[in-house]
N, C-alpha and C positions, 0 to 999 in steps of 0.2 A: 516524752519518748516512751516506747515500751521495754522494759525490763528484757525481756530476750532480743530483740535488736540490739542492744550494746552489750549485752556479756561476753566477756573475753576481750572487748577491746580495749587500747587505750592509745595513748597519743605523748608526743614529748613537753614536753615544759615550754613555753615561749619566753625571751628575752627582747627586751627593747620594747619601741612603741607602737605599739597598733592601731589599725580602727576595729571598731567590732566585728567589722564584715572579714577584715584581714583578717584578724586572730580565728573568725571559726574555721576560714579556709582552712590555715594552717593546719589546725587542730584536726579535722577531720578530715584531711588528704589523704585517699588511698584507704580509706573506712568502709565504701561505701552508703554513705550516710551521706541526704542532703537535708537540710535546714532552711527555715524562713521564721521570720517574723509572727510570735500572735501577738505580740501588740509592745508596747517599746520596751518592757522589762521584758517578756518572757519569747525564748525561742525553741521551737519545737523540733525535733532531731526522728529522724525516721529512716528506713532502707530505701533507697531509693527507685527500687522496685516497688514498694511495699503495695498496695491495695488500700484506696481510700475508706475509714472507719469513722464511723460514727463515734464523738467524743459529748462528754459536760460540756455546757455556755465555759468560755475560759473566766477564769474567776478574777477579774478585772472589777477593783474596787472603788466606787464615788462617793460622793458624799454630797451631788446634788442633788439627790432625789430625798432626802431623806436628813441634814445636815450632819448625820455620823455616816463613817466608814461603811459602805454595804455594798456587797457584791452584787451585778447587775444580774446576774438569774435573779435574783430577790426580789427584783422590784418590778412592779406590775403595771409599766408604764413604757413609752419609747425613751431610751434612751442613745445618746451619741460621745463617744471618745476618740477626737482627736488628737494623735499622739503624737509624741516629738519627731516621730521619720517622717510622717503622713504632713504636721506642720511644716515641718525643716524643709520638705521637699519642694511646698507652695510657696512659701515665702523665698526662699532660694531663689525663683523665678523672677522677682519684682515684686507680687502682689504684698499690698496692705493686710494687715491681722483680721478686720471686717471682710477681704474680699477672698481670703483661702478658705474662713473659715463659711463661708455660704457657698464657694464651690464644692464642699467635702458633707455638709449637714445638711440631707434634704429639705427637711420642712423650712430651713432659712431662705431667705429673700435673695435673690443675689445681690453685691452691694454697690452703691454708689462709692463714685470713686472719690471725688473728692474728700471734705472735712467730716460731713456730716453721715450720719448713716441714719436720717431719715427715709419712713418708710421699709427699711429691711427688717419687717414684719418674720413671726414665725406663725404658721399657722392661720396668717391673716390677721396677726393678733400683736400686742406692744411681746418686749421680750424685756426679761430684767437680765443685765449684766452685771457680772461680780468679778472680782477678783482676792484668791482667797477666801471667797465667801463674806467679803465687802462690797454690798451694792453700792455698782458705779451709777445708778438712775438718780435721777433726782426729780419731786413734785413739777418742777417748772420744765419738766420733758423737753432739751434740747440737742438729743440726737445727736451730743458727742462722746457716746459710753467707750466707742473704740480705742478714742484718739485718747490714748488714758496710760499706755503700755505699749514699750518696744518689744517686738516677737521676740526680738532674742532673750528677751527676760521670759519666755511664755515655756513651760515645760511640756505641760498637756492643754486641753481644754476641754472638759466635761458639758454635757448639753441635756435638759430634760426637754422634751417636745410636750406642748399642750398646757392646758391653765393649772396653777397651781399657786396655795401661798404659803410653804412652807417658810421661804425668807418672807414673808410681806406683801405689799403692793406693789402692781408692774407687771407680774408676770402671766399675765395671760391667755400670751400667747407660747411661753415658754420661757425656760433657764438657762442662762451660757456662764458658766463659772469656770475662771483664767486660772490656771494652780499656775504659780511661777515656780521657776527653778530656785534649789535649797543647796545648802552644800551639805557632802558627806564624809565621813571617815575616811581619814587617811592624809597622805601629804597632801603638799599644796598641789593645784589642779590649775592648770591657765586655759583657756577658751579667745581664740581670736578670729576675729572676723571680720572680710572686708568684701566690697560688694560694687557696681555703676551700672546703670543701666543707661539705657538712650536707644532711642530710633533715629536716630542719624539723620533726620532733617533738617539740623541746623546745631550749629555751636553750641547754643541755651538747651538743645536736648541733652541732659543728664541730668543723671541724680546718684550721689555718691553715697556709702554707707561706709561704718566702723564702730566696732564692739570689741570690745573686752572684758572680760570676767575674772577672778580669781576667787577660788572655793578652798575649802580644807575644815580637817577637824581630828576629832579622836571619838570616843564613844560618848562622853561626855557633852563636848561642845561638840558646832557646826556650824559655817559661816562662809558667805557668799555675797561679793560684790559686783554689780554688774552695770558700764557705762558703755553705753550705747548713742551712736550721733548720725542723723541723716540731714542732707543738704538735696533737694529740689530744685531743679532750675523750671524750663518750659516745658510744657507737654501738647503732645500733636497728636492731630484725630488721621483716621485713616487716609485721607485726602491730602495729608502735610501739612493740612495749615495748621495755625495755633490756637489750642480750646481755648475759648473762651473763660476768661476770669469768674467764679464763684463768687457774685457778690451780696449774695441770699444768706448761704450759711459760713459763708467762706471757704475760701479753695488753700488745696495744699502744694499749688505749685510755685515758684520762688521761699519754700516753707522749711526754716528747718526745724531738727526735733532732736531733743536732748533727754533720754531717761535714764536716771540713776538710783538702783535699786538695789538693799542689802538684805540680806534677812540675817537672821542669827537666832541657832535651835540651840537648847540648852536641856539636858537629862538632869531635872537636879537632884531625884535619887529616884529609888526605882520602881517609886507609884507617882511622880510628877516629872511635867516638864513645861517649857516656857517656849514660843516662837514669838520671834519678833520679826518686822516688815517695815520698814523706811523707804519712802519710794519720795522723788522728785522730777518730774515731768512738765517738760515747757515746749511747745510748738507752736512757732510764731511765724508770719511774715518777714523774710530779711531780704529781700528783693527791689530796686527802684523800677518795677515794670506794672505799669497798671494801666485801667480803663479810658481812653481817651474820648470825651464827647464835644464834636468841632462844633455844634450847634447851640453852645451856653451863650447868652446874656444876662449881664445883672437888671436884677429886677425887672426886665423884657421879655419878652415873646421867646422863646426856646424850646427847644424841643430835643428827645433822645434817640435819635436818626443820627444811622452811620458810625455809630461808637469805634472804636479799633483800640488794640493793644499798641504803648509806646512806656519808651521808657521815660523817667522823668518824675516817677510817683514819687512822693513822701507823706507822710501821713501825721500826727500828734497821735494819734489810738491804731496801731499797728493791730490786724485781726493777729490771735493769739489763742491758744489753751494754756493754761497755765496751773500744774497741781500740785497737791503735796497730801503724803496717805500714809498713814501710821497705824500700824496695825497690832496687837498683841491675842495670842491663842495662849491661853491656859488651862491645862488637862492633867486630874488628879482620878486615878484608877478605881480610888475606894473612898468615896464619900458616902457614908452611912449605907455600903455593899454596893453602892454605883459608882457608875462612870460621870465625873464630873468635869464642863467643858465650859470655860468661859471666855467671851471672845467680847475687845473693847477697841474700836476704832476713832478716829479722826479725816478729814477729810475737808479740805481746802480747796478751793476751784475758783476760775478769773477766767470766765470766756470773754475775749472780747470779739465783735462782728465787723466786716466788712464796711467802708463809709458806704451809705445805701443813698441814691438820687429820689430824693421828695421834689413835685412840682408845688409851686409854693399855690396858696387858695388862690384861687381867681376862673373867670367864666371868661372864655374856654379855655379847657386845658394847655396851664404852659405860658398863656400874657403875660404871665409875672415872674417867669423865672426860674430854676431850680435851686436848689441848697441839698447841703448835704450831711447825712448825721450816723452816727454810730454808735452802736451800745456796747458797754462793758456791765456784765453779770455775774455774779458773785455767788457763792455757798460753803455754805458751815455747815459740816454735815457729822454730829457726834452718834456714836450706838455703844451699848451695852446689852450685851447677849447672854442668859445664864442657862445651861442645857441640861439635863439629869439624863441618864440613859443607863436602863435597865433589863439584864440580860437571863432569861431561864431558857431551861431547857428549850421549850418548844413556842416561848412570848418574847419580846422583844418591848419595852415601853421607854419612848420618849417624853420631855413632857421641859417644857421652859419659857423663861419670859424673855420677850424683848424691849429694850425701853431706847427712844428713836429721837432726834431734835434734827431738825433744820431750819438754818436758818437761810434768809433770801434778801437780796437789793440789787436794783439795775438804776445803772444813770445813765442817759443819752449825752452825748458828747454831737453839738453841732457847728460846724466849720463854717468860716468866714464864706459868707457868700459872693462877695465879690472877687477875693482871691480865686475859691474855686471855680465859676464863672468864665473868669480871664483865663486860666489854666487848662481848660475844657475837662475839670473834676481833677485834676493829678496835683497839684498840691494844697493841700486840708489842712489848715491850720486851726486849730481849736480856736470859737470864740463865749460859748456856755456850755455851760452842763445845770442839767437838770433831771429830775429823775423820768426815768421810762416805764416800769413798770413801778404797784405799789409794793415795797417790803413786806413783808411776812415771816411768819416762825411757826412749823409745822410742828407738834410734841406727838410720839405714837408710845402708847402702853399698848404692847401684844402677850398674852396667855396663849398659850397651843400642848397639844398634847396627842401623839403620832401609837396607833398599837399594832404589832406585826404580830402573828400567829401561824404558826405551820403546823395545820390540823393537821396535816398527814405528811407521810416523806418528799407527797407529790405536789399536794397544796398548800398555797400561801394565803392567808385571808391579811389584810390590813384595813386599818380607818383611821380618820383623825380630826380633829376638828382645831380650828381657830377663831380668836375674840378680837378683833383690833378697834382703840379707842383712840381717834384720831383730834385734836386740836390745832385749828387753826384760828392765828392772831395777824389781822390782818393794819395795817398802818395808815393814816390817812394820806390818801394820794387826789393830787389836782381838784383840791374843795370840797373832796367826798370825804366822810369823815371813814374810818375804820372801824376795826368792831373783832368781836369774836364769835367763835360757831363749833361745835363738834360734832362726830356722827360714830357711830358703830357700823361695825359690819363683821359677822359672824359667817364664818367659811368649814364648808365641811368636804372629805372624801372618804374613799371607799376603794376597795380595787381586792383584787385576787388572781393570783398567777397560778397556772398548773404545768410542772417539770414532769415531760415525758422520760427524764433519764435517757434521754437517746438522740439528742442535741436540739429537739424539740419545744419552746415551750409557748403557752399564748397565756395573753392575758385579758381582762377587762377590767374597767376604771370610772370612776363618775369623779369631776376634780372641779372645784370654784377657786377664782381669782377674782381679783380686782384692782381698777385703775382710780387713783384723785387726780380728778381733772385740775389743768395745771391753776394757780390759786393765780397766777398774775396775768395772766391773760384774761381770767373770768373775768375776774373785781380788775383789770384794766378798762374796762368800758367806761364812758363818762356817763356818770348819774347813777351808779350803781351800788345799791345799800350793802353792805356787808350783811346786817343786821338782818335783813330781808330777805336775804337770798342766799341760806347756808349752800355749803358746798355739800354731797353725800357724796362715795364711793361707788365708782361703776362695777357691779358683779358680773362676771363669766362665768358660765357653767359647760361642763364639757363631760359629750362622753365620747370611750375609746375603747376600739377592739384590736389587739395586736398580737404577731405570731414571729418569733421569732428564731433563728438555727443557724447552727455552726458545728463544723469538724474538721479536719485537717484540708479543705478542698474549699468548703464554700465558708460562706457569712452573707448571711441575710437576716431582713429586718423588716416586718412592714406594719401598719397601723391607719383603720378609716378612723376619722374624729368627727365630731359635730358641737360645733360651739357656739353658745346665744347668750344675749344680753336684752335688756328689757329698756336699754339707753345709746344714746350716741353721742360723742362729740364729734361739731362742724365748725370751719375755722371760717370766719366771714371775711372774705375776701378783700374788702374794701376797706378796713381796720384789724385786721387779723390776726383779731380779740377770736376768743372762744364760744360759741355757745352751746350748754348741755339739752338734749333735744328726747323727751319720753317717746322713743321711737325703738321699736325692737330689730336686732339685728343676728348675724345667726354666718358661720362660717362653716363649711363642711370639706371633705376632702380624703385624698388620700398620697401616705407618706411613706416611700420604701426605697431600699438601698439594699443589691447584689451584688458581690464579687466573688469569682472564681479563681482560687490560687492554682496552679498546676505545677508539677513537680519537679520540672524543668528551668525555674524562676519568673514563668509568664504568670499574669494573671490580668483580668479583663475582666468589666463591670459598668457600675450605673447606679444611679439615682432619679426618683422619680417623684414630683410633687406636682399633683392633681389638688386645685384647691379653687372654690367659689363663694364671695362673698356678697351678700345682698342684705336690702333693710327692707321693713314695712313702710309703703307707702300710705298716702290718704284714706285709702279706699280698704286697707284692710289687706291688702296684696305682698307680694315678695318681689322686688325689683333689687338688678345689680346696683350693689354699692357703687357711689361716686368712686373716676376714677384717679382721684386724688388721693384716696386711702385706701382703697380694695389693692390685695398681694396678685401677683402676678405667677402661674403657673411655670413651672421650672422643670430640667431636665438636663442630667451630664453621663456620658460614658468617656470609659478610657481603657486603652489596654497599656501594659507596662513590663518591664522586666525589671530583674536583679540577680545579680551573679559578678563573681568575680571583682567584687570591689568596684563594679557600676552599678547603675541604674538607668534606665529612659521610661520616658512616661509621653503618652501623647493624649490628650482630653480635650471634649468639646461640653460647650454650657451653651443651653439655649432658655433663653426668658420665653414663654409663652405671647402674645399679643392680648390686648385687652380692652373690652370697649363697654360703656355702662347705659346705661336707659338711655340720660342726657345726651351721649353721641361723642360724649370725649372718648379717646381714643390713645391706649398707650401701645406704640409697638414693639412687641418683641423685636429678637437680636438672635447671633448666633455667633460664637467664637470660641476658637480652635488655639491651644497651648500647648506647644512642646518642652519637655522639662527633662534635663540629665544632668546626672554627676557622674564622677572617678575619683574614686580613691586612689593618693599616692603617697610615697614616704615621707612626702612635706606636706599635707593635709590632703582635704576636700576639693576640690573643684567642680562647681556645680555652674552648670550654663540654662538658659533658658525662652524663650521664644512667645509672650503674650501676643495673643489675636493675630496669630499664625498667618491669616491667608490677606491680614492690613482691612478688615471689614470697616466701612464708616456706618457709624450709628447713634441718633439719641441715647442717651442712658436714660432709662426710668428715672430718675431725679429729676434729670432737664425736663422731659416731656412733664412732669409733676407741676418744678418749677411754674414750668412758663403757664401751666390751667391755674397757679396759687394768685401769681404778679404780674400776667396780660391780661389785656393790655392797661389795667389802671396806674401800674407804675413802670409802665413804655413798652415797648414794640417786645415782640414775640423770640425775636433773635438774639436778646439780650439774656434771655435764660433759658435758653436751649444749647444745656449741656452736652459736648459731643464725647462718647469712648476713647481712650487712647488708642492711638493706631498701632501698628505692629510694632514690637519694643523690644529690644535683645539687652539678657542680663548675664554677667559672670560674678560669681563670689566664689571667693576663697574663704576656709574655711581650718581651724587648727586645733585641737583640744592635746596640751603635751602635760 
């Protein structure tokens, strides 16, 4: 606010409980003085008449771009904040944590709905997700970074756009780091929440929700418990019928999901302190509904024509995620005149997959039968982080090691053949197990060292470079013996920001990342030496130009990138194994996000991501990437209001369409969401309206799907994913 707009005034004391929106009314009734939101801590207070002015970037602090505290005018890169209203508001609706948070982050992908969030690309490029600054990726890249964390545990969520390895490997394409909710000073605090949706096409359409929390502390300590439970039934596509079962990466409908998550912050005097993180998260299959195929014979002619949903399934390897994540931050203010920050995690995971239909060998496809198999996949994933950071006048020096292990094993679990057979696939009874991919243990020693410099009041100069020493130990699988290998890879950046003082500022950037191709789909190939054929790191290099501004009216953001690699991985379709291919590839594009607030409580906006991705061909050429991994160009607006202890909001998301040399062909999509709450004396009430106008459509997944698994492992209909159709949510909501 400005100093002469409130002088003289004041307001009375409030008693009882409010929400925040009620308490400001209150407070400023009869002021004239309105308010809104800059972001979930801080509210801005103005004359209501006033004349819009030019202010500072709001001094909103992350710690993605940089792994210490830094305010985003500082940083000379795109960055995105997701905040608790802006999440609360999405999720309220029905949407998954992967799908609010790609309708609200330009450069992100939009998401698939179901388990996996393959392919939701940023930038065209892989994304590393964290939570608390524990990367959720893992070497064997399986596309369930999301399914990791209930929103309600999710406080903010920070996003850097474009390649970088300040954490490590993965992030290429970009940074999505989860800050969860902590507890603060004061009494106890209760958080409850309850929630159903359905499109009302039938009984099986719901899905129930329930959370509860309890926080409190003193200055000293702080601690916060949070359990949270959702139950899935069926889901329908626009036309009513029922989407098809996920039996690729697994689906999350008949799914439920259980996460429970503490932290506990401790002052333990007044240059240290300790956070601690216990999280336990399981999402599994609890449904008897699954895939019916009336054409099975044992050991006979068969075929996967005509499939249908029935109930009747039971399974012996139920698909599942299943984690457990322990976390500790340690922060000491004056270690030999620095900031000392030490951070030691743990990290447990059990995917298991869908039973998947194999035609058994034989000329022609299908004489001989089907059978059916499933894998369950494992990781140990230990790190130890040591950070230094130092603080002068006009420099800033980072500088720390990382030291990294994982470990890795999958077994195939394969079901009675003639049970499943007679059953037409619905009931799977374990008859071996054997392994699926080969085991492995990745070891990473990373050295880095980050320098910030504000030559002038205006300019920002930074650089940094990193070392990572990568080991992998790979196990003998199916007569190949194992072996070992290691590789370096040395990553540098650069960037410079300049603050016009006048809510102005642009920047420019040169950033490297890098991906390890995953170690068990390579060395899954039969006949493949370990020894022979180390694995290296794929490098990205990227540059960006970006301009960004905000004042009590607007907030915008934009950024062209261009980003190339000298490698490609391509998944061979017919055993899909991996191979790394010296083919140079190259993404380009453009990333921007407008809103207009107005003084009234409307405000109205957009996002826009313009992106093309291609590789060298034969001949020395640029042709569009296949379109099994090229990002799909994206585009949302919304207008909105808020006042008086409501809200509505109405947004539309359109996928671009996309088609590559080869002629595949993904098409876009276009849907429309309504979203409102009301504040009342007994909490929240927030309602909601997914795919407003009942559009039917592919999802980018399915169309994906079906070019990965048609037709070699069956007809085209079996993995073509359809969108949920029109879907109506209420939750309630209570913080006393």
């Amino acid at each position: 606010y400005t100093t002469g707009d409130v002088a003289g005034q004041s307001s009375p004391a409030l008693q009882g409980s409010y929400s925040i929106e009620q308490a400001l009314q209150q407070l400023l009734a009869g002021s004239g003085m309105s308010w809104h939101f800059s972001d979930a801590r801080t509210v801005t207070l103005r004359k209501a008449d006033a004349a819009p002015q030019a202010v500072n970037l709001k001094p909103i602090e992350v710690s993605v771009a940089s792994r210490t505290s830094t305010a985003i005018s500082e940083i000379p890169g795109t960055v995105w904040v997701v905040d608790q209203q802006q999440l609360r508001e999405q999720i309220d609706s029905g949407v998954s944590l992967k799908e609010a948070i790609g309708k609200l982050v330009p450069g992100l992908d939009l998401a698939p709905e179901g388990r996996t969030n393959y392919g939701q690309n940023m930038r065209g490029r892989n994304v590393l997700v964290m939570i608390d600054g524990v990367s959720q990726n893992s070497s064997r890249g399986l596309s369930r970074q999301f399914d990791s964390i209930s929103p309600f545990n999710v406080e903010r969520v920070e996003v850097l756009s474009g390649a970088s390895a300040i954490y490590g490997g993965g992030a290429t394409g970009g940074i999505i780091n989860i800050v969860t909710k902590k507890g603060e000073p004061g009494p106890a605090r209760f958080e409850t929440q309850l929630g159903a949706s359905s499109g009302f096409n039938n009984s099986d359409d719901l899905a129930t929700r329930f959370a509860q929390s309890i926080s409190g502390g003193n200055e000293r300590f702080n601690a916060r418990l949070g359990v949270s439970g959702e139950q899935n039934e069926a889901f329908y596509d626009g036309a009513g019928d029922q989407i098809f079962i996920d039996n690729t990466q697994t689906d999350l409908q008949y799914n439920r999901t259980i996460d429970v998550l503490g932290t506990l912050g401790m002052q333990l005097n007044d240059q240290q302190s300790l956070d601690l993180l216990a999280q336990y998260y399981d999402s599994g299959n609890h449904g008897s509904t699954g895939i019916y195929f009336p054409n099975l014979n044992y050991n006979a002619p068969s075929d996967l024509e005509d499939a249908e949903l029935r109930s009747g399934y039971s399974s012996d390897l139920e698909p599942r995620t299943r984690r457990l994540l322990l976390n500790a931050n340690y922060h000491h203010t004056d270690v030999l005149g620095q900031d000392f920050y030490l951070q030691a995690s743990y990290r447990k995971e059990d995917d298991n997959f869908y039973p998947f239909p194999y035609y058994n060998r034989a000329t022609p496809t299908g004489s001989r039968g089907v059978y059916f198999a499933a894998s369950q996949q494992n990781f140990e994933v230990t790190s130890l982080k040591g950070l230094f950071a130092k603080q002068w006048d006009a420099l800033k020096l980072t500088y720390g090691v990382d030291l990294d292990r994982e470990r890795f094993n999958a077994e195939q679990t394969t079901f009675n053949a003639q049970t499943s057979s007679e059953s037409g696939g619905l009931e799977l009874e374990k008859e071996s197990k054997a392994a699926r991919y080969p085991s492995y243990r990745v070891d990473g020693v990373s050295v880095y060292a980050q320098l910030d410099w504000h030559a002038t009041d205006n300019l920002t100069l930074s650089g940094g470079a990193r070392r990572q020493q990568m080991d992998v130990d790979v196990s003998d699988f199916k007569g190949v013996p194992g072996g070992s290998n290691d590789y370096q890879v040395n990553l540098f950046n650069v960037g410079a920001i300049y603050d016009f003082k006048n809510g102005h500022q642009v920047w420019t950037n040169y950033g490297e990342g890098f991906d390890l191709p995953d170690p068990a789909k390579y060395y899954g190939k039969p006949g493949l030496s370990v020894a022979d054929n180390p694995l290296a790191g794929i490098k990205s290099r990227q540059v960006e130009l970006g301009w960004r501004y905000a004042d009590l009216d607007w907030d915008a953001q934009a950024a062209l990138y261009y980003i190339w690699s000298d490698k490609i991985i391509n998944v061979d379709s017919q055993t899909l194994t991996i191979n790394v291919e010296d083919q140079k590839s190259r993404d380009f594009g453009f990333e921007g996000a407008l809103t207009r607030h107005f003084q009234t409580g409307w405000e109205t906006g957009g996002t826009l991501h313009l992106t093309r991705s291609e590789e060298e061909d034969v001949d020395g050429g640029w042709i569009k990437r296949d379109a099994r991994y090229a990002s799909l160009s994206k585009a949302t607006a919304f207008v909105g209001w808020k006042g008086d202890g409501r809200s509505a909001r109405l947004q539309a998301n359109h996928a671009f369409s996309l088609k590559d040399d080869a002629d595949h062909e993904i098409d876009g999509y276009s849907t429309f969401d309504l979203l409102g709450s009301q504040d009342t004396g007994f909490g929240t009430f927030s309602a909601g309206i997914q795919n407003l106008l009942d559009k039917q459509y592919s999802t980018v997944w399915g169309q994906r799907a079906t070019l990965f698994y048609s037709p070699t492992y069956g007809p085209a209909y079996l993995y073509d994913y359809q969108g949920r159709g029109r879907t109506y949510t209420l939750t309630w909501s209570m913080a006393y």
